[in-house]
C-alpha distance (Angstrom), angle and dihedral (degrees) to the residues before:
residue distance angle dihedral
X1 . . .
X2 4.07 . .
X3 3.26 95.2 .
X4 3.93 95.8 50.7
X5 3.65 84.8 50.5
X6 3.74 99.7 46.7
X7 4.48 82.7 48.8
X8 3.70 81.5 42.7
X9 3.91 94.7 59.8
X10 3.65 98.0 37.0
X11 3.87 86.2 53.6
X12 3.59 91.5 54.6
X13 4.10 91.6 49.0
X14 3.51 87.1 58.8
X15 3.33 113.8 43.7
X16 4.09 85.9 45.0
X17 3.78 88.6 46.7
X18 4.04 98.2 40.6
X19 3.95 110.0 101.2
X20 3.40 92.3 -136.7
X21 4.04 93.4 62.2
X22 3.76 91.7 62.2
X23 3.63 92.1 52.2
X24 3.87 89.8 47.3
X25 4.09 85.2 51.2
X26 3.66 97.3 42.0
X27 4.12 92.8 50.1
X28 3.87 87.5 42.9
X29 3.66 104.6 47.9
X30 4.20 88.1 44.9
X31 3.76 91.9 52.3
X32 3.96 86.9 44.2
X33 3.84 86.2 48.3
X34 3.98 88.4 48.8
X35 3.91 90.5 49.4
X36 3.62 95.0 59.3
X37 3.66 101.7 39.0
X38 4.00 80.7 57.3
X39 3.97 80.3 52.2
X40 3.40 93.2 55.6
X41 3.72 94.4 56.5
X42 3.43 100.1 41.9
X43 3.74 83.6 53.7
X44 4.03 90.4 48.7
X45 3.99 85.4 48.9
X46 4.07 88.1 51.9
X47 3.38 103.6 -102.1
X48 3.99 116.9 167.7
X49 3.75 117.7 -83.8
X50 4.05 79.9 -128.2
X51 3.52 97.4 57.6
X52 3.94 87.3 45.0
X53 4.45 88.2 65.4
X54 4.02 90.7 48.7
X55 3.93 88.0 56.9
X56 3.20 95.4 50.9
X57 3.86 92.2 63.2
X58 3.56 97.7 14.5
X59 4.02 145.2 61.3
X60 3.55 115.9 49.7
X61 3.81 97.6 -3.6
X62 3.80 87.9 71.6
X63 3.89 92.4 62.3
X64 3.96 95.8 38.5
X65 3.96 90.1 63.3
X66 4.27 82.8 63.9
X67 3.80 81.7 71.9
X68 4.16 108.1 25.0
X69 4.16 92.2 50.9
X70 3.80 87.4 50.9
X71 3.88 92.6 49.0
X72 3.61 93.5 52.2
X73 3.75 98.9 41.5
X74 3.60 101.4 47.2
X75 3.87 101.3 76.5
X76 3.90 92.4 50.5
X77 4.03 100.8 93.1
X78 3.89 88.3 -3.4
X79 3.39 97.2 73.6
X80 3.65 97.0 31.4
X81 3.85 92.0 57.2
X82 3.73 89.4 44.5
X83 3.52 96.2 56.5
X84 3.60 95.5 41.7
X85 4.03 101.9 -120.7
X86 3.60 94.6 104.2
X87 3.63 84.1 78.3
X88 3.65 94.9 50.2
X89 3.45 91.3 49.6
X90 3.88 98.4 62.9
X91 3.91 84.8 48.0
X92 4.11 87.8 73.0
X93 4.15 119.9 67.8
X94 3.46 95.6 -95.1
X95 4.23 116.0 109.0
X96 3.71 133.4 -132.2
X97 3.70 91.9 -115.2
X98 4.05 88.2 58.1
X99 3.76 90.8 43.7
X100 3.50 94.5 39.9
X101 4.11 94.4 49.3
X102 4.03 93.6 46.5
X103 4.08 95.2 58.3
X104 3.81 86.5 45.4
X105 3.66 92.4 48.7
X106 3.77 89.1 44.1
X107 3.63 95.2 44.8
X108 3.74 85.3 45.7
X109 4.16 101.3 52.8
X110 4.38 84.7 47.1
X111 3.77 85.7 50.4
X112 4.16 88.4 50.3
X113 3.74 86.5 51.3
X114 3.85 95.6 56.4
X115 4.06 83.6 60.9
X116 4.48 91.8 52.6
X117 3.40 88.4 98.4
X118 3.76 96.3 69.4
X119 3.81 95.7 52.8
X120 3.78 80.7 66.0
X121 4.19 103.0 45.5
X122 3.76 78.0 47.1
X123 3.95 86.0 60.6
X124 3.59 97.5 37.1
X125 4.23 86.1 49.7
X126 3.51 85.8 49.1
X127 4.33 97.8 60.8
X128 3.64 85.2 27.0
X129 4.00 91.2 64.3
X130 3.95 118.6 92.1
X131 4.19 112.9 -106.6
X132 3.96 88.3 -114.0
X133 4.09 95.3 58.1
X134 3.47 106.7 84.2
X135 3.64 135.1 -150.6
X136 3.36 91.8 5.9
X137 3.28 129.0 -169.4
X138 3.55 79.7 23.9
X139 4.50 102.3 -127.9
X140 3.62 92.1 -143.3
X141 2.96 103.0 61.7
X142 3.91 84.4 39.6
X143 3.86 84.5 59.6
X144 3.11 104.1 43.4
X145 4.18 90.6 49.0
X146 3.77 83.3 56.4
X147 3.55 94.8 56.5
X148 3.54 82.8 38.9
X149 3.87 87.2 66.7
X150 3.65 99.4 30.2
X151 4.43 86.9 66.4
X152 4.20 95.2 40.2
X153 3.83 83.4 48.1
X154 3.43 98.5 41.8
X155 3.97 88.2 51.4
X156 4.02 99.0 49.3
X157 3.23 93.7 46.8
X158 3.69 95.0 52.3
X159 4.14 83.4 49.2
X160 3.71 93.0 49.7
X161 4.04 96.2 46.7
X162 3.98 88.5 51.7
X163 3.98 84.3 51.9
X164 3.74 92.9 52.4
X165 3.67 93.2 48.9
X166 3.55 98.9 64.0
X167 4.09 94.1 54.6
X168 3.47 141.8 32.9
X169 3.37 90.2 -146.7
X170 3.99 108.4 106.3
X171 3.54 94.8 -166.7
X172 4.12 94.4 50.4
X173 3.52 80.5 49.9
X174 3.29 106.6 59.7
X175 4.13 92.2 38.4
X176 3.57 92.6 55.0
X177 3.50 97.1 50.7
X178 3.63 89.2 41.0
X179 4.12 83.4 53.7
X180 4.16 95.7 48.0
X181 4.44 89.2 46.2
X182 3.69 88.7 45.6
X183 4.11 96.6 48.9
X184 3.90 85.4 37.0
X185 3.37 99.1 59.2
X186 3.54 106.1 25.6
X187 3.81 92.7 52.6
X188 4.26 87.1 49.0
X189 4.05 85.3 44.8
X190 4.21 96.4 49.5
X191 3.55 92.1 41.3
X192 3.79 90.1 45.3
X193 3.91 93.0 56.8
X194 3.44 115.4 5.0
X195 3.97 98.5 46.5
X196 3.78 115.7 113.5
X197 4.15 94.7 -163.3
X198 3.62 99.0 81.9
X199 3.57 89.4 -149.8
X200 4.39 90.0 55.3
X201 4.17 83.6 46.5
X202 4.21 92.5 49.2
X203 3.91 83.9 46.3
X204 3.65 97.9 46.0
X205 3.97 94.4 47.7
X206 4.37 84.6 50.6
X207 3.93 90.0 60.2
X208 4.15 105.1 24.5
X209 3.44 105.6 120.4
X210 3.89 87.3 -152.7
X211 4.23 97.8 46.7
X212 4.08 74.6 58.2
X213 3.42 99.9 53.3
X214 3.80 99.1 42.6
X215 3.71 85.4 48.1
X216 3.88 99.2 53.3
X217 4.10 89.1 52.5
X218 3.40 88.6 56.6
X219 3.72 87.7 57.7
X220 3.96 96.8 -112.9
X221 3.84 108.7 126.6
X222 3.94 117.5 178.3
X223 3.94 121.2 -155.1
X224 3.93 80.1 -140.8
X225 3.59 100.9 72.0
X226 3.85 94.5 28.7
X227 3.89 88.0 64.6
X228 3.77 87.9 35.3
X229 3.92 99.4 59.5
X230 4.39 90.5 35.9
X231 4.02 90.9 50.1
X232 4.33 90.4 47.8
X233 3.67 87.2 36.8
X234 3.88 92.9 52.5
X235 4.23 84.9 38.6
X236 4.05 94.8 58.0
X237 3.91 90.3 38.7
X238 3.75 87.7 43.5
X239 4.59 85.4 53.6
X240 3.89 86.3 46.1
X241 3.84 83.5 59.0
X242 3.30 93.2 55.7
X243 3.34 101.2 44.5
X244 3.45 100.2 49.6
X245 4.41 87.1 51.6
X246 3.47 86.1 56.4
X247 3.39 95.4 64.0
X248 4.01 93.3 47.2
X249 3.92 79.5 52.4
């Protein structure tokens, strides 16, 4: 446990000290800042209180994390292997499993901090709201949209740290896991809504990544998908794993 906590730290400095992670927070936070000025007016224009929670972790937020989990995964092994001290690292006693679970939980707790500013739009909505609307913005939904983001997160970022252990290119890494997000969930999002087999359309709304998301900020969660995104997140961690062991080998 020491060691995954000593990676753990050192995986925080770096993504916190990395250039590229204050880009990736500045881009984020103004589209997030975008998306709920767009809230406000919708809300002005008498939009539903309902529709209001899906924006918040909906519309084009959704399609940015195709590119911001890519940029934050793809220095992970990348830049290790690049460098050359990935191989001194799996000359010490710790494992690939422990090295491989502390950048995913550092890439993981930098992802949650892209998402801060909603905890405060949710306070700001909150005072903003007139005394007679109640429960409003409604904090299930709220919690369940966080969960909502924790999982999808939790899954690309598994998908983008298997893609940056088999290069040392940074750049390859972060356009191939651009390439498998954007064929997973544009496939899931197609067949979701565009299918005319009902039974491609029933499958396509059980894997979209984006029929998930709008249905966690409405509050719904479904065991189904929970144990669907923790079982592929643990399967593409589970590939890193392996990956990086073959390398020791």
């Amino acid at each position: 446990m020491s060691i995954f906590l000593s990676l753990f730290k050192k995986e925080l400095r770096t993504c916190f000290l990395s250039p590229i992670a204050y880009v990736v927070l500045f881009f984020f936070w103004v589209l997030t800042g975008l998306n709920f000025w767009w809230l406000l007016v919708q809300l002005a224009d008498g939009e539903s209180l309902t529709m209001a929670t899906q924006q918040m972790f909906g519309g084009l937020i959704c399609f940015s994390l195709l590119v911001i989990v890519p940029l934050i995964t793809m220095r992970l092994f990348a830049e290790e292997r690049k460098l050359g001290t990935l191989e001194s690292l799996l000359t010490t006693p710790l494992t690939a499993t422990e090295l491989v679970l502390a950048k995913f939980a550092g890439a993981l707790v930098f992802y949650l901090v892209l998402w801060l500013p909603v905890v405060a739009y949710t306070i700001i909505q909150q005072n903003l709201a007139p005394v007679e609307v109640h429960q409003f913005p409604d904090f299930g939904a709220i919690r369940a949209g966080v969960l909502g983001i924790m999982l999808v997160g939790g899954l690309y970022i598994s998908i983008g740290l298997l893609m940056s252990s088999l290069t040392s290119n940074q750049i390859v890494a972060a356009i191939s896991g651009f390439a498998v997000l954007c064929i997973l969930f544009f496939a899931g999002l197609f067949m979701a809504y565009m299918a005319s087999n009902p039974a491609a359309r029933f499958f396509g709304q059980y894997v979209s990544t984006y029929a998930h998301l709008l249905d966690y900020s409405r509050g719904i969660v479904d065991s189904r998908s929970v144990v669907i995104y923790i079982s592929y997140t643990v399967w593409f961690l589970f590939a890193s794993v392996k990956v990086i062991e073959s390398k020791r080998a």
